[in-house]
C-alpha positions, 0 to 999 in steps of 0.5 A, spaced: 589 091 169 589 091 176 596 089 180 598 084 185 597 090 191 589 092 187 592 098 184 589 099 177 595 101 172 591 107 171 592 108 178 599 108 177 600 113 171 596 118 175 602 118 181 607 117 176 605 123 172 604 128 179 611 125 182 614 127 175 610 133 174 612 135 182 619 133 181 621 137 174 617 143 177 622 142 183 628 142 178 629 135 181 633 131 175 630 124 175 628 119 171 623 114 169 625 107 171 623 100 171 617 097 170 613 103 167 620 105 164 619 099 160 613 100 158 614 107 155 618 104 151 614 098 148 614 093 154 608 090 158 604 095 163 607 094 170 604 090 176 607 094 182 609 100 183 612 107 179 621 107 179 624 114 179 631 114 180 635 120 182 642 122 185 643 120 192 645 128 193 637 129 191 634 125 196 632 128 201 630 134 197 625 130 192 622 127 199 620 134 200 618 136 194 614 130 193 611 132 201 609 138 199 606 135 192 601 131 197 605 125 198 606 121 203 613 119 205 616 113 208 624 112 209 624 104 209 631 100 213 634 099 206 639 104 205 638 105 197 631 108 196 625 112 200 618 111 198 612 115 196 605 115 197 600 118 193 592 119 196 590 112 192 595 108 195 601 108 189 608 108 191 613 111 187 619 108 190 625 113 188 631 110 188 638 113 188 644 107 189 640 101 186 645 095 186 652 096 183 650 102 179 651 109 180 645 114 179 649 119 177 649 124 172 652 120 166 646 114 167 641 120 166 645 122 160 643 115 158 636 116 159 632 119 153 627 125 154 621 122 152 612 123 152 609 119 157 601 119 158 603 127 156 608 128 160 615 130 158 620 125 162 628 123 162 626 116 161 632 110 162 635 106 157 634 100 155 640 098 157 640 101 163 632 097 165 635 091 164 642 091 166 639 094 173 634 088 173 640 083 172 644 086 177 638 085 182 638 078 181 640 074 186 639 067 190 634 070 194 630 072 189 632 069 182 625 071 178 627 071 170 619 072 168 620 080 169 627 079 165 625 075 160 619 080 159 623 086 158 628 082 154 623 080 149 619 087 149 625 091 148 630 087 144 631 091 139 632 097 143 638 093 148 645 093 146 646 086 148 654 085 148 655 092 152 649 089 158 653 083 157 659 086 159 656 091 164 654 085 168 659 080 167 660 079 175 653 076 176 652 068 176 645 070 175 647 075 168 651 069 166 645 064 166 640 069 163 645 070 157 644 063 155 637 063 157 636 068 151 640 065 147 637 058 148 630 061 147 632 064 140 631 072 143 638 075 141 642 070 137 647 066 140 654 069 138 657 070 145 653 078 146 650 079 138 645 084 137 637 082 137 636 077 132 
């Protein structure tokens, strides 16, 4: 599968176990987020990019490990996130304020410690791929495609009423709960879990 960018997700494996590997040899906490954490847990592979999230007090330290692991780093004007770029081209972003949503150390608590393509790796919760992904909504860029995929692909796994909480200052939020009740993929009880 090649994405949008011409990276194959094969690619984009192979820079987030070196970024993964590095960072844990560093003793960098971290965590699998996004859309490759979606697919760790059953969802559809990612087009884009590799998503780690770390403390904001870890940044400057990730960036230098990852430097020294061969990665090209970038620091973009927003303030929320650095990039990383391996030998092919894949970026690994990782982010460390994404919106309103601290990572600290209970959001890495809530990450499970799981094996991807062999590699062991905290990876985020269902709840918090989600919530994040909700929270990042906004009128600029209002896509429910990647939404809906991970709702549909993880819907066994998301504790619907506690996102439902989480992200009940987000119009958006709000408008997506009745997109999935009215499409049948959570029951339509205000929050019940998966149907």
């Amino acid at each position: 599968m090649i994405d949008g960018d011409g990276k194959d997700f094969d690619d984009l494996l192979c820079a987030m176990k070196d970024a993964a590997a590095a960072l844990r040899d560093g003793e960098v906490p971290f965590m699998l987020a996004g859309g490759i954490a979606s697919w760790a847990r059953g969802g559809p592979p990612t087009e884009h990019d590799v998503d780690l999230m770390i403390k904001p007090d870890d940044v400057d330290r990730a960036a230098g490990v990852l430097e020294q692991a061969g990665f090209r780093i970038e620091r973009p004007p927003e303030e929320w996130l650095i990039k990383a770029f391996d030998d092919k081209g894949c970026m690994v972003d990782l982010i460390f304020r994404p919106v309103h949503t601290p990572v600290d150390d209970e959001m890495l608590g809530r990450a499970d410690e799981l094996e991807v393509q062999a590699v062991s790796m905290r990876v985020m919760s269902a709840d918090d791929i989600l919530a994040t992904k909700l929270l990042a909504l906004t009128e600029h860029s209002c896509d429910f495609e990647s939404v809906l995929e991970v709702a549909r692909a993880l819907r066994e796994q998301i504790h619907w009423a506690e996102v439902r909480e989480r992200t009940q200052e987000s119009a958006f939020a709000k408008a997506f709960f009745v997109l999935v009740e009215e499409l049948g993929v959570v029951q339509g009880t205000g929050g019940a879990e998966a149907a």
